[in-house]
N, C-alpha and C positions, 0 to 999 in steps of 0.2 A: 160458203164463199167468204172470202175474207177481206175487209178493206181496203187493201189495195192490190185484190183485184177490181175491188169497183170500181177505181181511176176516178174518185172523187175530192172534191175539196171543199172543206168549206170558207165561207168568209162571214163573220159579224162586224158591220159596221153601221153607226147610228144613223140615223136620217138627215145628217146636216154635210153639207159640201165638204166640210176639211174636215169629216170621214167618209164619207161617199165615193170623194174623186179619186186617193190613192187606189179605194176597195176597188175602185169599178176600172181602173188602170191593172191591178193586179187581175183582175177574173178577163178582160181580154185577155192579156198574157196568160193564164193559166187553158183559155178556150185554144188557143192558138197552138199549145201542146196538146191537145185532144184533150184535155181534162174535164167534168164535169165541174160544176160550179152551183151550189147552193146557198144562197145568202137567210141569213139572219139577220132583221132588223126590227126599226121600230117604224109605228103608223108615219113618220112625215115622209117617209119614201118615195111618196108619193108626189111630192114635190120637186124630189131629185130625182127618183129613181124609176122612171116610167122605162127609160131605157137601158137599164144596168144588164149590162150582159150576163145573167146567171138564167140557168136551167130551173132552178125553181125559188121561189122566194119565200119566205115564211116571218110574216109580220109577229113578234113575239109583244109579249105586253112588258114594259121595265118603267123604272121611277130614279129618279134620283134622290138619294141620299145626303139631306141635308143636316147635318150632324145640330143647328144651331136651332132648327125646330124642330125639336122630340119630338113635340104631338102627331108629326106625321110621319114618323119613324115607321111603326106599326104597317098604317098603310102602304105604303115605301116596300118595306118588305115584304108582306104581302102580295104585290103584285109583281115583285123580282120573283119570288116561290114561284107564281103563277108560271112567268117566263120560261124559267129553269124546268117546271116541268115540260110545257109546250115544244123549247127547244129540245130537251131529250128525247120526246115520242119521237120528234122528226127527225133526229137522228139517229137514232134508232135503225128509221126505214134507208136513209142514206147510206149510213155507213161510209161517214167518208174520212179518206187516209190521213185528212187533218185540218185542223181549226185554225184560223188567221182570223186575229181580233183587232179592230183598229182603233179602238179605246171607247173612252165615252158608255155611261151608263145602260146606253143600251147594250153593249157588246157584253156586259156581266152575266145573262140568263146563259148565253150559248156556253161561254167560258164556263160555267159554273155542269152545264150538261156535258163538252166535251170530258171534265175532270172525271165524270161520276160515270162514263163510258169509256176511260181512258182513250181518247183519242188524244194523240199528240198535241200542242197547243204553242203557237208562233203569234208573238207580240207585234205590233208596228206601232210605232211610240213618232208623230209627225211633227212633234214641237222640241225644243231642245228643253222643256220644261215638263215631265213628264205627267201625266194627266191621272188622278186620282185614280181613275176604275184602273186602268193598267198599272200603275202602282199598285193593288191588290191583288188583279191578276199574275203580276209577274213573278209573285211569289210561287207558284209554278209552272210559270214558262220554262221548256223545252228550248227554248228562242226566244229572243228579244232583239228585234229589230228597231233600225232609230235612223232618223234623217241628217242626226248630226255626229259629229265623232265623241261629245259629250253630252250628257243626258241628265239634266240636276233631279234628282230625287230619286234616279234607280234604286233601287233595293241592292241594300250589299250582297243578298246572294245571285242577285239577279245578274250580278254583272260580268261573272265568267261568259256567261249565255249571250252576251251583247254582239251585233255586229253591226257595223254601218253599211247600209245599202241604198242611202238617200229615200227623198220621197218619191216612191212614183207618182208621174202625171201622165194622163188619158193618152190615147194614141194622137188627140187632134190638136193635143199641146208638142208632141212629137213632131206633129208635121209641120206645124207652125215654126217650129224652132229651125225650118230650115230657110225660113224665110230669114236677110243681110238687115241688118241695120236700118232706117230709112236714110239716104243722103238727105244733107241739110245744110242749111249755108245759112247767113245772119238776115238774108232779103228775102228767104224764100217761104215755105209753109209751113207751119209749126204742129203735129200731131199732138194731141194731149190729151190724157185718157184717166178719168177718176172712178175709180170703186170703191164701195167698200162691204163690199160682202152678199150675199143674195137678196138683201132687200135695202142695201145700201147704206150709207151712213149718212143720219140726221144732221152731224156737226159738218161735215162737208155739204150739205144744203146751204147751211145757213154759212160756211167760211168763204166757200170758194169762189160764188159769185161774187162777193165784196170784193176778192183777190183779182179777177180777173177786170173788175172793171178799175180795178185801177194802176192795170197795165200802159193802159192811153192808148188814143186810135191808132197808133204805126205798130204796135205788135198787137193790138185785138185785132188789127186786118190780117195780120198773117196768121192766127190761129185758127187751127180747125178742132173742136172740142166733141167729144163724148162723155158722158157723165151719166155713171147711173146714180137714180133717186129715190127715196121710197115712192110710193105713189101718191101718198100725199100732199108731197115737196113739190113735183113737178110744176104745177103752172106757177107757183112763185119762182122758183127757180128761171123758169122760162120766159118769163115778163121781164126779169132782171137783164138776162143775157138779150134779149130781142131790142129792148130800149138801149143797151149798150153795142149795137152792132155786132154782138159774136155770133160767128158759125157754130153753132150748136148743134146735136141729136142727142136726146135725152130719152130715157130709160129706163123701168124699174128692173128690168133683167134682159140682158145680154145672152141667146143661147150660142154664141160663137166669138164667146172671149177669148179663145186663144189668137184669133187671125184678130184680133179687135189690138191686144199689146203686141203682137207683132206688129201691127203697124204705126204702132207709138212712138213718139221722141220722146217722151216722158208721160210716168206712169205715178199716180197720185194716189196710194190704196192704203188697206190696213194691212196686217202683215201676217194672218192667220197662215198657218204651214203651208198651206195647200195654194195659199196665194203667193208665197215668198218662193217656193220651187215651182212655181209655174213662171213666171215672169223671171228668174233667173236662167231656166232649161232654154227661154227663149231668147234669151239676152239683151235685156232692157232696162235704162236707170230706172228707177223710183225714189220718190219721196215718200214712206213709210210711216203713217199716223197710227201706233200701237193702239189697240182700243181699250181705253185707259180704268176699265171696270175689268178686268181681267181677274180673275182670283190670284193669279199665281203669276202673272206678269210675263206668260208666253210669248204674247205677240211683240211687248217688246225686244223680247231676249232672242227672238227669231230675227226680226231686223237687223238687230244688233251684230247676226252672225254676217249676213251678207254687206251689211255696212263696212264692216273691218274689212271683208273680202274688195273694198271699192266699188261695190254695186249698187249703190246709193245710199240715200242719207236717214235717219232716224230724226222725226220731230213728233213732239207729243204734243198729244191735241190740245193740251192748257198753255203753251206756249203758242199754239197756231193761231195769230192775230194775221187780219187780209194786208194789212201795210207791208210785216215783213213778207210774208212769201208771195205778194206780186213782187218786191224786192227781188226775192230768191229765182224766182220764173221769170221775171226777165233778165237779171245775170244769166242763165241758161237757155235762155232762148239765143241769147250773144253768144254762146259758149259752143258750137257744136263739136272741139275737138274735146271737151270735158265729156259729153258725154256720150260722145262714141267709145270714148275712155274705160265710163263707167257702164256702161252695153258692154262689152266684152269683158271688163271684172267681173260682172252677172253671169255670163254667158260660160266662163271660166269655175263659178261655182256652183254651177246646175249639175243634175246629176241623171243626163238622158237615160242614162243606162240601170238608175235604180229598180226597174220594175223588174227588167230581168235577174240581176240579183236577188229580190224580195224571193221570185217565185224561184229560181236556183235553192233556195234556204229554206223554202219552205217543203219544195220535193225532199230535199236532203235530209231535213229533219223527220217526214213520211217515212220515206224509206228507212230510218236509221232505226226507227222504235218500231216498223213492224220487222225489222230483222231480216228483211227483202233486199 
């Protein structure tokens, strides 16, 4: 039997949300066509991924590759070897018509077994800043997919193989996106909604509360606030807003963030891929705090792209002082046709329909190398 008769696919994608959500956006869509679905990851899956719709999962051991401390070079690759062989036994038994890698260090072990099984192999590249391991791999990608029209660091051979197909998001980000704008007027309630990532971000503990209480009682009455925190943060956080009269619910994790910015007048994040096409497919401003340890400066240059689009604003976290942006939040709390404006330049540069695409490109490239 030959692989595609198995009607299998694979996906490797790491344990962390902005590779998880596209992965696990694609392996619906790919169940959806009858296709099986096998993922490849690493141990924090388990964090993300208790519900990832694949048929079988297979936790590979990977390390990342930190070029600036040799001493742990050796072990580094040692435990990719490990991977690489792990992933090849199990695909092996799979046999599937083809590899979708969504970057990040863990996605190396599979990529490295689909090569050495020639199984076909399709890139998703979710940052406009193209991510080390897929920079490696792409050097033989059959496909390279990308959420933006321009990709810094592709590989010059890599670039014939390019297509844009956006980022997919989950189907519950789909369905959210079908939820309108919230109406809003200068008297009436104000939704507001900060993240920054699954365990939240530390400088928004300590920025936004300041901001917020020095909005003054006639707009802290009309705000209704959600704010995830690490766990930590929380009851500081909460003693702050409690003594200043805000409506608060506070949170180290949200499992139904997409109806959470759907129902936002404004959205306060970092801007990791996975989070700049979710909150754009659904059409909503944001204010965009890059997270400014970045190796490579993706989450700015992500913002950056829906900024220009009018979808909201780039500020970086050493410029976020609470004087200006209670400034900036209440300009916008006065503002509602600004940012109904800037909700539909969001909404105008989402890309609903990237998952179908991905998985179009991804059959296509199946079928093209088994000759089928």
């Amino acid at each position: 039997m030959t692989a595609a008769d198995q009607n299998v696919v694979a996906i490797a994608a790491g344990g962390t949300g902005g590779h998880l959500f596209p992965a696990q956006s694609l392996a619906q869509e790919l169940r959806r066509r009858g296709i099986k679905v096998v993922l490849y990851t690493d141990e924090r899956v388990r964090d993300y991924g208790s519900a990832f719709p694949a048929d079988e999962v297979h936790v590979v051991p990977s390390a990342t590759l930190v070029l600036r401390r040799p001493l742990s070079l050796p072990g580094a690759l040692m435990k990719l070897a490990r991977g690489t062989f792990k992933a090849w036994a199990a695909m092996g038994r799979a046999r599937p018509r083809a590899l979708t890698a969504f970057g990040g260090y863990p996605s190396l072990p599979p990529v490295f077994a689909a090569l050495m099984r020639g199984v076909p192999l399709v890139l998703h590249e979710q940052n406009a800043v193209m991510g080390r391991a897929n920079r490696l791999a792409a050097l033989w990608a059959d496909a390279v997919a990308s959420s933006f029209d321009k990709v810094k660091y592709l590989p010059q051979r890599a670039r014939p193989h390019l297509h844009r197909t956006g980022n997919p998001v989950r189907d519950a980000v789909i369905a959210a996106a079908a939820t309108p704008y919230p109406a809003m007027d200068v008297d009436g309630p104000f939704h507001l909604l900060v993240f920054g990532g699954s365990q939240g971000a530390r400088a928004f503990s300590r920025i936004i509360p300041k901001a917020i209480e020095a909005l003054g009682p006639e707009l802290i009455a009309r705000l209704s606030l959600v704010q995830q925190c690490r766990p930590e943060d929380i009851e500081a956080v909460r003693a702050i807003y409690d003594k200043a009269g805000v409506s608060a619910e506070l949170a180290s994790f949200f499992d139904d963030m997409p109806d959470r910015i759907a129902a936002a007048h404004l959205v306060v994040a970092r801007s990791g891929a996975s989070t700049v096409a979710e909150i754009a497919c659904i059409g909503r401003p944001a204010i965009f705090v890059p997270f400014p340890h970045a190796l490579d400066q993706d989450q700015k240059v992500n913002a950056g792209v829906l900024a220009e689009a009018g979808g909201g604003w780039v500020w970086e976290e050493r410029a976020l002082r609470p004087d200006e942006l209670a400034r900036r939040l209440a300009e916008l709390m006065n503002s509602p046709s600004a940012l109904a404006e800037a909700a539909e330049a969001a909404r105008r540069a989402g890309a609903p329909d990237a998952v179908g695409k991905l998985a179009d490109l991804v059959l296509r490239t199946a079928k093209s190398s088994s000759g089928s």
